[in-house]
Backbone as numpy.savetxt, mean C-alpha at the origin, in Angstrom:
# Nx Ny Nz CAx CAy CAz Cx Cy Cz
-14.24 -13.90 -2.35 -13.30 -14.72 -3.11 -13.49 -14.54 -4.62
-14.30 -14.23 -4.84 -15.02 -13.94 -6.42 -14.38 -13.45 -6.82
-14.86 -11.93 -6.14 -13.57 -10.38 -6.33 -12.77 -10.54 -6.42
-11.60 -11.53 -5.57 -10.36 -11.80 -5.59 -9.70 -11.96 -7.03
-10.68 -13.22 -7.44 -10.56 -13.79 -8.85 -10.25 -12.96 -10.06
-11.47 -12.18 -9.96 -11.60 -10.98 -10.96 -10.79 -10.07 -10.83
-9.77 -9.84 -9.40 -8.77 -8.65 -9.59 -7.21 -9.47 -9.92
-7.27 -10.69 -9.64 -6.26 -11.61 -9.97 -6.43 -11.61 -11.27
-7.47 -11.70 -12.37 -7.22 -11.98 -13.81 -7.81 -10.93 -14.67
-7.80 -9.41 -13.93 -8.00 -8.14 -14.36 -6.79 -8.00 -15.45
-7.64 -7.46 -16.53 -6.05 -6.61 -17.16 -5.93 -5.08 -17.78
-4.99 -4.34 -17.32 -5.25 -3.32 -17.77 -4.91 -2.53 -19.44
-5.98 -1.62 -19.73 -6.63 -1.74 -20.97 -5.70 -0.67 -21.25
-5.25 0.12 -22.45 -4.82 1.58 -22.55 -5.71 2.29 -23.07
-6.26 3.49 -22.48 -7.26 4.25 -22.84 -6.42 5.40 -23.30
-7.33 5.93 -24.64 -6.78 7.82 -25.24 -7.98 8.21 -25.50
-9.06 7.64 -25.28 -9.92 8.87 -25.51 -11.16 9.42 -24.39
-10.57 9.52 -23.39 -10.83 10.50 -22.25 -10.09 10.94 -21.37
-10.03 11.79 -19.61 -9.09 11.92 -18.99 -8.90 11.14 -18.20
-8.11 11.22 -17.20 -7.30 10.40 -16.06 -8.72 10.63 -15.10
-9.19 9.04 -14.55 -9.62 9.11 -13.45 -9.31 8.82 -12.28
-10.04 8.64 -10.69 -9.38 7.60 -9.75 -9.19 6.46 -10.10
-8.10 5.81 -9.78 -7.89 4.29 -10.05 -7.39 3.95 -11.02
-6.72 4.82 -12.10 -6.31 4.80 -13.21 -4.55 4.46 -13.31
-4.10 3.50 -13.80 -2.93 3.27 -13.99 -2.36 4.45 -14.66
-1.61 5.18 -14.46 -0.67 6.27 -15.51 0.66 5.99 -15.30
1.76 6.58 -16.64 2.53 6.67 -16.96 2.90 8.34 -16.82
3.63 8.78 -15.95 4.14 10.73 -16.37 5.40 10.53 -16.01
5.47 11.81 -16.68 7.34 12.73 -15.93 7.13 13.78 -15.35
7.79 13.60 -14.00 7.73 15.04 -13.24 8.94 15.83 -12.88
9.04 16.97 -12.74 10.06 17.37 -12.28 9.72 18.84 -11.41
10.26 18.46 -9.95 9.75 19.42 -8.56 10.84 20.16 -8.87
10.61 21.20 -8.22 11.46 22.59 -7.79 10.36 23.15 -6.75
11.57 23.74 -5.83 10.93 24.91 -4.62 11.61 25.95 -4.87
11.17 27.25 -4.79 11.58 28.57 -4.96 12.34 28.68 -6.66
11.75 27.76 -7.66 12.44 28.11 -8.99 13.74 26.98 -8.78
14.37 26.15 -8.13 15.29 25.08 -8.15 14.48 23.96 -7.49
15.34 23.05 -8.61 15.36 21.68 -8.78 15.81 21.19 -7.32
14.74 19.97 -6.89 15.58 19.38 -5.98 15.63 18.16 -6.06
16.57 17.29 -5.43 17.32 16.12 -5.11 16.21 14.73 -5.09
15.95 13.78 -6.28 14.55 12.86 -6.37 13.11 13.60 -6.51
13.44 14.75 -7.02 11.77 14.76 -7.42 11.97 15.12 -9.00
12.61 14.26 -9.69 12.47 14.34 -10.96 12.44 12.98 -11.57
11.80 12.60 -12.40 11.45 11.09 -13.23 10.61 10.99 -14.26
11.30 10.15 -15.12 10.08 9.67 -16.20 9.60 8.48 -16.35
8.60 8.51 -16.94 7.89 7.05 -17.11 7.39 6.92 -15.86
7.21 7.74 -14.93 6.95 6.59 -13.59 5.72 6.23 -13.44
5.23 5.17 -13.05 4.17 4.49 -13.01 3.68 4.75 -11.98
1.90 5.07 -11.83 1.53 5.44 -10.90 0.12 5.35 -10.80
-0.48 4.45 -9.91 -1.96 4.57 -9.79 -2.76 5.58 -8.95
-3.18 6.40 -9.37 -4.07 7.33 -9.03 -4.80 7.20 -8.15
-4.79 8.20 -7.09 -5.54 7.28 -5.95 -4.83 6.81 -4.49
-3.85 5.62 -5.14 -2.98 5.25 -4.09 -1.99 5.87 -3.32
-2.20 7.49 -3.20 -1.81 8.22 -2.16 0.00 7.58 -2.06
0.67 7.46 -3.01 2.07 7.67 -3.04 2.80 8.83 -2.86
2.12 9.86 -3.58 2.70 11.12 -3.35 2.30 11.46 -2.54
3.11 13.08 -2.23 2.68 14.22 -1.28 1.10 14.50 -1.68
0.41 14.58 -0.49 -1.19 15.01 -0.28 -1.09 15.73 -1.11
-2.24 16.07 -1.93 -3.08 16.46 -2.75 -2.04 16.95 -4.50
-1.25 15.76 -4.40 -0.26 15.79 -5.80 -1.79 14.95 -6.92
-1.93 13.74 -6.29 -2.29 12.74 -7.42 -4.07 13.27 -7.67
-4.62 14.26 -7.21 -5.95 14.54 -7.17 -6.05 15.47 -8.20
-4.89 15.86 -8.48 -5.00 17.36 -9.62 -4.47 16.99 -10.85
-3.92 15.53 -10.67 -3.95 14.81 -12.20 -5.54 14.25 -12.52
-6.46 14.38 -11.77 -7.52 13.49 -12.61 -7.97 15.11 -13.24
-8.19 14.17 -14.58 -9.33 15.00 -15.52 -7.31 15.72 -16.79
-6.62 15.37 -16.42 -5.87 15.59 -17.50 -5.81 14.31 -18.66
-5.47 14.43 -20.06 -5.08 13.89 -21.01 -3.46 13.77 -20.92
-3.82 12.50 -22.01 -2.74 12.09 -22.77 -2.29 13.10 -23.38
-0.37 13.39 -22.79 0.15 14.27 -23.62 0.00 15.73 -22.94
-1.09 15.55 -22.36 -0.95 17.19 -21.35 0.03 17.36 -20.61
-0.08 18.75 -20.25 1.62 19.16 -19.05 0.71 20.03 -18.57
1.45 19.76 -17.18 0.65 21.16 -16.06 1.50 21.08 -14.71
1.44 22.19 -14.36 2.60 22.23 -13.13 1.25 21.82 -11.74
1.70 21.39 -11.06 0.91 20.79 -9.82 1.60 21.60 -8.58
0.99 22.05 -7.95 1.23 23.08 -6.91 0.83 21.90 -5.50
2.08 21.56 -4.53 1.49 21.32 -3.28 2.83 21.84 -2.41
2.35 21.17 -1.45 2.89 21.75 -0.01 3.06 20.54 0.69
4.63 20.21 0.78 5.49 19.11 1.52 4.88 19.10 3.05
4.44 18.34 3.80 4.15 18.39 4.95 5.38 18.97 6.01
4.64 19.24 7.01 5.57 19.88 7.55 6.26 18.52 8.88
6.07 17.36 8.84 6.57 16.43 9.10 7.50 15.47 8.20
7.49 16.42 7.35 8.42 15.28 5.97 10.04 15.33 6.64
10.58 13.76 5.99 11.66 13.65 6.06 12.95 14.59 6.12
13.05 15.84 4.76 13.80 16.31 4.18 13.88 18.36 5.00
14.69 17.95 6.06 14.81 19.67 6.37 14.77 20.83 5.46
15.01 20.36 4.49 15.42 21.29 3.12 13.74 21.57 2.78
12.60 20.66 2.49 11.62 20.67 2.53 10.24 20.79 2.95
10.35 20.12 3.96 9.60 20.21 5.62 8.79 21.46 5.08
7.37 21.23 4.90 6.60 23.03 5.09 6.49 23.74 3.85
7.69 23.28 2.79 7.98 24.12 1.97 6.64 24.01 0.84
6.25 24.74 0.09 5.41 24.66 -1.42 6.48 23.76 -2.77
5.82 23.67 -3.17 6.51 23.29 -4.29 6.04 22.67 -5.34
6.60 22.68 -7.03 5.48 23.31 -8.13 6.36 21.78 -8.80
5.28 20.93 -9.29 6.15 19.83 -10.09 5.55 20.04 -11.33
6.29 20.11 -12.92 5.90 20.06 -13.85 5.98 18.76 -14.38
4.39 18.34 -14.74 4.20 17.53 -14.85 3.60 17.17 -16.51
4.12 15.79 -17.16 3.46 15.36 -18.32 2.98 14.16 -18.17
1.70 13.87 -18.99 1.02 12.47 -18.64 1.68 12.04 -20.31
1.79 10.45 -20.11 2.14 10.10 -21.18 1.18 8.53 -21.86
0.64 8.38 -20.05 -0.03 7.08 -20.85 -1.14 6.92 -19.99
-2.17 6.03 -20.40 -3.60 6.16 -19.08 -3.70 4.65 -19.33
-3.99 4.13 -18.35 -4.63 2.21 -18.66 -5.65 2.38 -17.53
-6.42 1.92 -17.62 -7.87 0.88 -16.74 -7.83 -0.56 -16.77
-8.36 -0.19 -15.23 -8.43 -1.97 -14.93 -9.60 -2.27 -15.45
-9.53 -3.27 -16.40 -10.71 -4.58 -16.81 -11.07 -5.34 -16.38
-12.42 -5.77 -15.83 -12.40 -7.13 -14.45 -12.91 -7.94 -15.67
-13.16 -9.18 -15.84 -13.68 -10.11 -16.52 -14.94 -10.72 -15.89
-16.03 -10.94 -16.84 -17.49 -11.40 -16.61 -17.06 -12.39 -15.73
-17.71 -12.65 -14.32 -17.61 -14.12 -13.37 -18.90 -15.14 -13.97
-18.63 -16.11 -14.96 -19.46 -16.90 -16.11 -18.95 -17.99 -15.57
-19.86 -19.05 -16.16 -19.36 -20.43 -16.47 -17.93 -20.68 -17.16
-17.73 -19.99 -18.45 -16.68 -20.17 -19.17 -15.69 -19.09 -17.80
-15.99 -18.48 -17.78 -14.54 -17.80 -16.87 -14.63 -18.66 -15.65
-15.55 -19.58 -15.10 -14.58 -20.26 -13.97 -14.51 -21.60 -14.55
-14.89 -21.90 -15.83 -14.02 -23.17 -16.19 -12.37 -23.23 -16.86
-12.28 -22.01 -17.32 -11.27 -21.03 -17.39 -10.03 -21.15 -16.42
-10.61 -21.32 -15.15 -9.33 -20.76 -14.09 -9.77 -21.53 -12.87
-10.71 -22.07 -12.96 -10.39 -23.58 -11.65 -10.47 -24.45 -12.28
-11.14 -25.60 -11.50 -10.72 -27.37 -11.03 -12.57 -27.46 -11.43
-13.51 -26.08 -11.82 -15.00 -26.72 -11.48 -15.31 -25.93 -12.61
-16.53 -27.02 -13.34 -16.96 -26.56 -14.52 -18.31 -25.39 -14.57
-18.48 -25.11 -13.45 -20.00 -24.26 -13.24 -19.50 -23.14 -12.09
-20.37 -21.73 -12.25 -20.36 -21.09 -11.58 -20.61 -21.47 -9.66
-21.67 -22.47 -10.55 -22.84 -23.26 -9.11 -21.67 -23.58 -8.37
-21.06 -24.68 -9.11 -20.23 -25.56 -8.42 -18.90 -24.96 -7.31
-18.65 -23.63 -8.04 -17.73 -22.52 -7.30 -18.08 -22.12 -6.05
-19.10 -21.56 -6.26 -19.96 -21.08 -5.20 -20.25 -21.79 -4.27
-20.54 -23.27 -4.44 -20.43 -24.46 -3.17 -19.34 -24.13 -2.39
-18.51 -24.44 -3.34 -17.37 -24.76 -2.78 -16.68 -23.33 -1.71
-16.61 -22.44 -2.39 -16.51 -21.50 -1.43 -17.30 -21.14 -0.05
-18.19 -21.16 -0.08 -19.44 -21.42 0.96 -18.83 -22.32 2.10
-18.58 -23.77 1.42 -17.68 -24.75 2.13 -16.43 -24.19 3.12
-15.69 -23.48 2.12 -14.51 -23.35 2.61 -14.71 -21.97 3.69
-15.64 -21.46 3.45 -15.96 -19.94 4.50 -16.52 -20.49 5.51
-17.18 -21.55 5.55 -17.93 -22.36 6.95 -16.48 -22.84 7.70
-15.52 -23.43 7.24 -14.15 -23.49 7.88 -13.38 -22.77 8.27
-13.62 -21.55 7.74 -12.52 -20.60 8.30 -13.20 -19.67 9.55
-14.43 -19.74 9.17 -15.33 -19.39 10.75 -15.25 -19.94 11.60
-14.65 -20.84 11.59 -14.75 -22.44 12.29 -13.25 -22.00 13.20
-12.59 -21.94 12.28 -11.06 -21.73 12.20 -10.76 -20.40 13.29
-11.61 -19.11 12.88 -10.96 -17.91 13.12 -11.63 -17.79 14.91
-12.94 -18.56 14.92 -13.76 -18.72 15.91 -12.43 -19.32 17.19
-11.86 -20.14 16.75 -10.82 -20.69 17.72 -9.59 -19.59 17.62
-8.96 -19.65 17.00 -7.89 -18.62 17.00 -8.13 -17.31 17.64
-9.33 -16.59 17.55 -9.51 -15.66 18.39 -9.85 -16.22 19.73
-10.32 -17.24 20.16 -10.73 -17.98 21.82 -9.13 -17.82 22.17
-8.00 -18.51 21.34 -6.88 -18.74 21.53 -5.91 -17.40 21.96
-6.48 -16.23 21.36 -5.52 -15.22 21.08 -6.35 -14.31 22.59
-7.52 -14.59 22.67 -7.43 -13.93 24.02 -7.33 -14.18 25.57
-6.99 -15.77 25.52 -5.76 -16.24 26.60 -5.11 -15.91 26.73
-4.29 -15.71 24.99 -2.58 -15.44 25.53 -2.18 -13.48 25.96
-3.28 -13.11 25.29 -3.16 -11.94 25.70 -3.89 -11.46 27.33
-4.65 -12.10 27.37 -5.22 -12.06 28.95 -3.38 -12.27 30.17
-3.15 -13.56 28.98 -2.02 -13.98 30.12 -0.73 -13.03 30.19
-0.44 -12.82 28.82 0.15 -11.57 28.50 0.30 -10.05 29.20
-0.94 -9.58 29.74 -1.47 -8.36 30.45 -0.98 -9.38 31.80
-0.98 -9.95 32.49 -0.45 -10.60 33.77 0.68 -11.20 33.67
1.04 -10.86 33.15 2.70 -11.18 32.94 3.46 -10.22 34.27
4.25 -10.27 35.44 4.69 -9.48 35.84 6.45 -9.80 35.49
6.87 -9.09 34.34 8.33 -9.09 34.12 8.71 -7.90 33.43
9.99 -7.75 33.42 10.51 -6.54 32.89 11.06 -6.70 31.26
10.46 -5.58 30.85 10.83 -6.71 29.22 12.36 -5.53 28.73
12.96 -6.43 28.28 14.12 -5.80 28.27 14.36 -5.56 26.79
14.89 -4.41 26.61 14.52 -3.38 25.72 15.58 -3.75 24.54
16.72 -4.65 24.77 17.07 -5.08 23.35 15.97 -6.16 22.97
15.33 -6.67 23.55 14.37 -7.42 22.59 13.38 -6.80 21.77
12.84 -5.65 22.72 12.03 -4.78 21.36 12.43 -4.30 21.04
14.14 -3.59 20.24 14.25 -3.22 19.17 14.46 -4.01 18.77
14.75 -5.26 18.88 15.16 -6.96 17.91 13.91 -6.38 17.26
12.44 -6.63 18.04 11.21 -6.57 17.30 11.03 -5.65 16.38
11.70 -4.38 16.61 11.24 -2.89 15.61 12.15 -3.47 14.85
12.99 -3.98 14.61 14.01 -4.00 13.31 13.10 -5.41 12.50
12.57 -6.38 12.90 11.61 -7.59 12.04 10.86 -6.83 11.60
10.03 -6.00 12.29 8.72 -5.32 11.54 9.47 -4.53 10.84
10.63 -3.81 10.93 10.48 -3.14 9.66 11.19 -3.49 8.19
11.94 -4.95 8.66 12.37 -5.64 7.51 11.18 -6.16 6.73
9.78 -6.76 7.57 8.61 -7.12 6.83 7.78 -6.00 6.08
8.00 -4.66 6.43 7.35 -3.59 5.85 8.29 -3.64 5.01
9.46 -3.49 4.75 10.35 -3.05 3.54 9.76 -4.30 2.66
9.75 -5.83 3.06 9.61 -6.98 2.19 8.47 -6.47 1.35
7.43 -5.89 2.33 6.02 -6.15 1.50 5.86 -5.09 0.51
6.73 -3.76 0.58 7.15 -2.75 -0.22 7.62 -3.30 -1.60
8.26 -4.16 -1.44 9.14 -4.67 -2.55 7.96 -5.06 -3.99
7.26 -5.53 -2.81 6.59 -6.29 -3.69 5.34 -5.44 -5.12
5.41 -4.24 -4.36 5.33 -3.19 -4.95 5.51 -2.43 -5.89
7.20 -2.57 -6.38 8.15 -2.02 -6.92 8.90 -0.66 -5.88
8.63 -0.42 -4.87 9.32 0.67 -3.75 9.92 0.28 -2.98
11.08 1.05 -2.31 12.06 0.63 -1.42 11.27 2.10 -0.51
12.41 1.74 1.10 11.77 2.34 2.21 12.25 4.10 1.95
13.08 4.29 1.14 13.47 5.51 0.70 12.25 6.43 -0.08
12.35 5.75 -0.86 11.10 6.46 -2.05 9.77 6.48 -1.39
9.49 5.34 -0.30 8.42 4.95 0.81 8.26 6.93 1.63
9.43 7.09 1.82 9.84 8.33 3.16 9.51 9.30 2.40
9.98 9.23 1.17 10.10 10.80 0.10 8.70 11.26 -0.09
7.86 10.58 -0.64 6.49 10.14 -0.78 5.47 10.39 -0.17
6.03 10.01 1.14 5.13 10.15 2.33 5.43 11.15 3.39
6.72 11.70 3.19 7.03 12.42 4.81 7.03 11.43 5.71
7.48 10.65 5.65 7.48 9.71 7.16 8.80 9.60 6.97
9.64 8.77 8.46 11.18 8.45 8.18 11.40 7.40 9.44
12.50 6.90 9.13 12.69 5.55 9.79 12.44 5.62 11.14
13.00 6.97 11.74 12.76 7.22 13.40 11.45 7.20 13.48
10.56 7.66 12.72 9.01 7.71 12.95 8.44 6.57 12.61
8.98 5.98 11.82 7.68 4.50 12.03 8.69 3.54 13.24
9.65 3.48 13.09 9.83 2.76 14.42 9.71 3.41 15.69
9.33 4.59 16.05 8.62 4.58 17.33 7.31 4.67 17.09
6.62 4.79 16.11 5.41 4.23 15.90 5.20 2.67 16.18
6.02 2.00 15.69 5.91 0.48 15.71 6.49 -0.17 17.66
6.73 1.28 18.01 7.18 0.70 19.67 6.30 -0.12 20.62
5.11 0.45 20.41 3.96 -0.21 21.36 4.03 -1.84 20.48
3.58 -1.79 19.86 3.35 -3.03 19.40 4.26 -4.38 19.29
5.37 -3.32 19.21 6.92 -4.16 18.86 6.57 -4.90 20.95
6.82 -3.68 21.87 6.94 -4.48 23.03 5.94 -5.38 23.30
4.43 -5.33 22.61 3.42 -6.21 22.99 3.26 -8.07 22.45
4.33 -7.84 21.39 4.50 -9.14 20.63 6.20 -9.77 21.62
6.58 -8.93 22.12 7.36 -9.43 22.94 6.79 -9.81 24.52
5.73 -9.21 25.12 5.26 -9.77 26.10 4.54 -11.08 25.76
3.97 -11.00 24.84 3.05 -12.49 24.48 4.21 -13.39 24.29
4.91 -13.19 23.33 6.05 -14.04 23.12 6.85 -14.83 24.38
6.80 -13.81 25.72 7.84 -14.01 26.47 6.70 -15.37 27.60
5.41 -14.50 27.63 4.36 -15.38 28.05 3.97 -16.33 28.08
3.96 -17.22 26.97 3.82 -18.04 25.83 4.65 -19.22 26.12
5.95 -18.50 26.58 7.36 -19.60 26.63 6.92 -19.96 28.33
């Protein structure tokens, strides 16, 4: 919960006088081409991007660490051969790239003054109770919820019914309105999600099939 604190009231710093590491907030412009042409969303500026967090195509964001502010360098990878885009699928492809800005995350000292700062308690001590407190409850808590969750799934696995298959795509279409929600929150939609990643809607929803029908057997169990 500490950690939490400290990444909740982190702020990031702008650094110019070294290169891009992991974990590093950046600012670049890129622009892809395969075979010498431009293609369709792989060009942008300003885009914001933490290093690290595996947004791009495999091994794009690994060959920005150790560049500067203001550098350009073309980045050489290779679109998976499961990506979205037939046009792409397999293909190489060279993005010229400029960095324009670098920030680091800053955590703040966990002190007296920083948690009188940002709770309800004037001492580190007093934090630390209290959390302690509240982790003895949720053991308490999770201790039952799991007793609970393997009834219903016991009862679930003995379920003898036929689960009928517009209900789990009802289910694949919730899960993937909650994956798009939690995207959002991000700044990404499920598009730029696909481009990014090589994945595409047919593939995470039959990825999400098993699971989609298993929240419908408990569900149906349950009732």
């Amino acid at each position: 919960d500490l950690e939490k604190m400290q990444e909740q009231n982190a702020r990031l710093i702008t650094v110019d006088d070294r290169a891009i590491a992991d974990q590093d907030n950046i600012s670049l412009d890129f622009c892809g081409s395969v075979d010498g042409e431009e293609f369709p969303g792989g060009k942008s500026e300003n885009y914001n991007l933490v290093v690290g967090s595996n947004t791009f195509i495999p091994g794009f964001e690994e060959q920005l660490i150790g560049m500067k502010i203001g550098e350009e360098k073309d980045v050489k990878v290779t679109f998976p051969e499961e990506y979205n885009s037939d046009d792409l699928k397999g293909k190489e492809a060279v993005f010229a790239v400029k960095i324009n800005e670098i920030k680091e995350k800053q955590l703040p000292a966990i002190d007296d003054e920083f948690v009188k700062d940002t709770t309800e308690f004037d001492t580190l001590d007093e934090l630390k109770n209290d959390i302690k407190a509240k982790l003895v409850d949720q053991k308490k808590k999770h201790a039952e919820d799991t007793m609970k969750n393997e009834v219903v799934e016991k009862l679930a696995e003995n379920l003898e019914v036929e689960i009928p298959e517009v209900m789990v795509k009802n289910e694949i279409e919730n899960m993937m309105k909650d994956f798009e929600y939690n995207l959002s929150y991000q700044g990404m939609d499920l598009k730029t999600y696909f481009q990014y990643t090589g994945s595409s809607k047919e593939l995470m929803e039959e990825q999400m099939k098993d699971d989609a029908e298993k929240r419908v057997r408990i569900s149906l169990a349950v009732e």
